[in-house]
C-alpha positions in Angstrom: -9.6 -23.7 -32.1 -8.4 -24.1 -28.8 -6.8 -21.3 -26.5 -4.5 -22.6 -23.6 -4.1 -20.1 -20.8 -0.9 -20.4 -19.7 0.9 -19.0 -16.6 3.0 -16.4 -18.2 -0.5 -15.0 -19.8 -2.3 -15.6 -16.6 0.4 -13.9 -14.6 0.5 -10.7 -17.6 -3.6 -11.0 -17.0 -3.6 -10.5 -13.3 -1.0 -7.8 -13.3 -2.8 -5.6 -15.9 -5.8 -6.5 -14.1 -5.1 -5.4 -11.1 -3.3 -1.8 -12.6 -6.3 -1.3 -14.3 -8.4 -1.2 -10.8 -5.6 0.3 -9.4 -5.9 3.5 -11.9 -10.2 3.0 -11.9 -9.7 3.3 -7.8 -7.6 6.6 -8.1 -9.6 7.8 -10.5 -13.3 7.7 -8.8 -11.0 9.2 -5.5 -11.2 5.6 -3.5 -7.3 5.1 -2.8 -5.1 7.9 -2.1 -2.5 8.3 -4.8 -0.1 7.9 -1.8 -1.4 4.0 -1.1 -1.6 3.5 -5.1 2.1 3.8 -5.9 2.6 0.6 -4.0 0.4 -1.4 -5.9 1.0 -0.1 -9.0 4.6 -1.1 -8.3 3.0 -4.7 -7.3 1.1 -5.1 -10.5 4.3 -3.7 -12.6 6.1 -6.5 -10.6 3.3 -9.1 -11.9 3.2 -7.8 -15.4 7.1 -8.0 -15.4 6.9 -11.9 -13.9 4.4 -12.9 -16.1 5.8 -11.6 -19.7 9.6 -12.8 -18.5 8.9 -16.0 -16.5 12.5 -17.1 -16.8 13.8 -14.0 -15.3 12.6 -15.0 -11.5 14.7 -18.3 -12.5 17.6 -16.4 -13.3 17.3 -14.2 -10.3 17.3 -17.6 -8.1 19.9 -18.6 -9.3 22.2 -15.7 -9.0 20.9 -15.4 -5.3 22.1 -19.0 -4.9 17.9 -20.3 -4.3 18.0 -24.0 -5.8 14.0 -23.5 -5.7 12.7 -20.9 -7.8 9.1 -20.4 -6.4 10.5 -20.3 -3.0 11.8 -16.6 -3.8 8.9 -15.5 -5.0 7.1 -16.4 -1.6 10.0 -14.8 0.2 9.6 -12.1 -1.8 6.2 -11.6 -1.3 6.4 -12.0 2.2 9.1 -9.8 2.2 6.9 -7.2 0.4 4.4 -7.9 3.0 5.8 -7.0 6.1 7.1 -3.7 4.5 3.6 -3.0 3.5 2.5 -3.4 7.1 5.2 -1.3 8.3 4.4 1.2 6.7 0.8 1.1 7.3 2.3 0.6 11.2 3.9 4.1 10.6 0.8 6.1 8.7 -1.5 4.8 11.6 1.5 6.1 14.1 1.7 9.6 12.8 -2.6 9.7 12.3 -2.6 8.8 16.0 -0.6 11.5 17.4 -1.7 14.4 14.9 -5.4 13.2 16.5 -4.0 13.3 20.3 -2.3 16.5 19.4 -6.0 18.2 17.9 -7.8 16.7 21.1 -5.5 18.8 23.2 -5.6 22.0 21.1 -9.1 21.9 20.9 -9.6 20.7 24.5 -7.1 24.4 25.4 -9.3 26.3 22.8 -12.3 24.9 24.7 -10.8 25.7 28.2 -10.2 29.5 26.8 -13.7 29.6 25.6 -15.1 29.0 29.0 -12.5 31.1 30.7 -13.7 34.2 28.8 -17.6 33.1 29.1 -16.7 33.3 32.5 -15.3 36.5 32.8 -17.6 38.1 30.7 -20.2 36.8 33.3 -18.2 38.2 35.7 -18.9 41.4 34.4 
């Protein structure tokens, strides 16, 4: 008995593949639950294609696309770039709580040696 894989199964594979390392990565405190809702949301989206192929087709074709794949790349790309926006935006607000610690703790320095100082003064 032969088994063909076929893309709808490979697709519904991947997706619950890919949830399931998702929820192992959360679990052993790799990825921040914060980072994990995206792609959970991507593997749901993969699951979703992969059990309902035809519904991509039907989406194309109610967004006027006469190629079906071709939404799914713009999709992806689409999901890309907001990905890396966001990552653009964490990395922003890291950056300035880091410059704003360097320059409390450089003023906490600055009063630590101001009162050795006086004290040594004394």
């Amino acid at each position: 008995m032969s088994y063909e894989l076929t893309y709808d199964l490979t697709s519904a594979i991947l997706g619950l593949s890919i949830a399931g390392t998702i929820l192992f990565l959360i679990r052993r405190d790799h990825l921040h639950s914060r980072h994990a809702v995206w792609w959970l949301f991507v593997a749901c989206f993969i699951v979703i294609l992969g059990l309902f192929p035809h519904l991509i087709d039907n989406v194309a074709k109610f967004v006027g696309v006469s190629y079906p794949p071709t939404l799914l790349f713009i999709i992806g790309m689409g999901m890309i770039l907001i990905k890396v926006l966001a990552i653009d935006i964490h990395q922003s607000q890291l950056e300035r709580k880091v410059r704003r610690l360097t320059q409390r703790l450089a003023l906490l320095e600055n009063k630590q040696v101001s009162q050795i100082e006086d004290e040594e003064d004394i």
